[in-house]
C-alpha positions in Angstrom: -43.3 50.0 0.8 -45.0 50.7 3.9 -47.8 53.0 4.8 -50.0 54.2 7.6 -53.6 54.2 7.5 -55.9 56.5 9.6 -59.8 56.6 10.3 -61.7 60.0 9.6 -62.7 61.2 12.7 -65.6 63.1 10.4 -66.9 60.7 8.0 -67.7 57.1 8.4 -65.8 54.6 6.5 -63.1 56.9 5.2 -59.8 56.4 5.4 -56.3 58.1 4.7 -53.2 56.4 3.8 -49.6 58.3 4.0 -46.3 57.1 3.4 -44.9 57.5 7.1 -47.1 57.7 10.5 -47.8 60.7 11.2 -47.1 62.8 8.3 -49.1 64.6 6.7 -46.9 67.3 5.0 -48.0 66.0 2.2 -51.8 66.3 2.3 -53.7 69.3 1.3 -54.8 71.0 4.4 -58.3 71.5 2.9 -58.7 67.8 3.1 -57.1 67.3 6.4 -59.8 69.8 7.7 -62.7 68.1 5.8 -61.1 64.8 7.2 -61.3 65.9 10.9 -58.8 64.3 13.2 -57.1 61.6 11.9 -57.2 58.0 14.2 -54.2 55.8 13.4 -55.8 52.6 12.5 -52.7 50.5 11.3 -49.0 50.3 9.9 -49.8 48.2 6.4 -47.0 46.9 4.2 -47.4 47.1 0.3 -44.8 45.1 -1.0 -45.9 41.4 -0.8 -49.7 42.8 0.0 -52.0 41.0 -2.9 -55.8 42.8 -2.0 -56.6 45.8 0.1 -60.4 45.3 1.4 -62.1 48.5 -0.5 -58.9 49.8 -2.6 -56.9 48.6 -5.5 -53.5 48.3 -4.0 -51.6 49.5 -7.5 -53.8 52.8 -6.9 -52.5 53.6 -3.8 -48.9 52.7 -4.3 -49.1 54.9 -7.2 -51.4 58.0 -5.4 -48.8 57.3 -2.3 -45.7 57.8 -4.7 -46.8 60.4 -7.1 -49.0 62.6 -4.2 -47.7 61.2 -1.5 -51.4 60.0 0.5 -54.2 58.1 -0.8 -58.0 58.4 0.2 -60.4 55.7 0.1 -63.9 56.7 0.7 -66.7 54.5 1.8 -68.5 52.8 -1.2 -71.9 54.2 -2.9 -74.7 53.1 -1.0 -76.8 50.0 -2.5 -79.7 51.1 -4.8 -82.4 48.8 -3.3 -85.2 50.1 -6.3 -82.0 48.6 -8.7 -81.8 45.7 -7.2 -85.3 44.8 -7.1 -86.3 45.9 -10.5 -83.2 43.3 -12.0 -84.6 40.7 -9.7 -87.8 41.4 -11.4 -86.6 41.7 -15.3 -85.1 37.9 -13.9 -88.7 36.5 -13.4 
């Protein structure tokens, strides 16, 4: 399985993935409008792929064959009061 991934021209660190480049027939146009312009960032095969950097690969072969894209979003942003209260509870 190959896909194509594409940068948000919108939203930092967001990414779209779609069966073949340049089709988005299958994408709800109220995403493709909150998603802005889509940049092609890479072709990406799935079969023989092991780890995606931000996106469990088994998720988006299934979102790509059941919906026919997949859309990783950046992660949460790090709670720094979180982190220093556990390095605290540590001491």
């Amino acid at each position: 399985m190959l896909c194509a991934i594409y940068r948000s021209s919108k939203r930092d660190q967001t990414y779209l993935y779609v069966e073949k480049k340049d089709d988005f027939s299958r994408v709800p146009q109220d995403l493709m409008q909150g998603f802005g312009v889509p940049a092609f960032a890479m072709l990406l095969p799935l079969d023989g792929t092991k780890k995606l950097a931000n996106a469990e690969i088994e998720k988006v072969k299934q979102a790509l064959s059941e919906q026919g894209y997949y859309l990783q979003l950046p992660p949460p942003p790090e709670s720094l009061l979180k982190i220093h209260l556990e390095t605290q509870r540590e001491k």
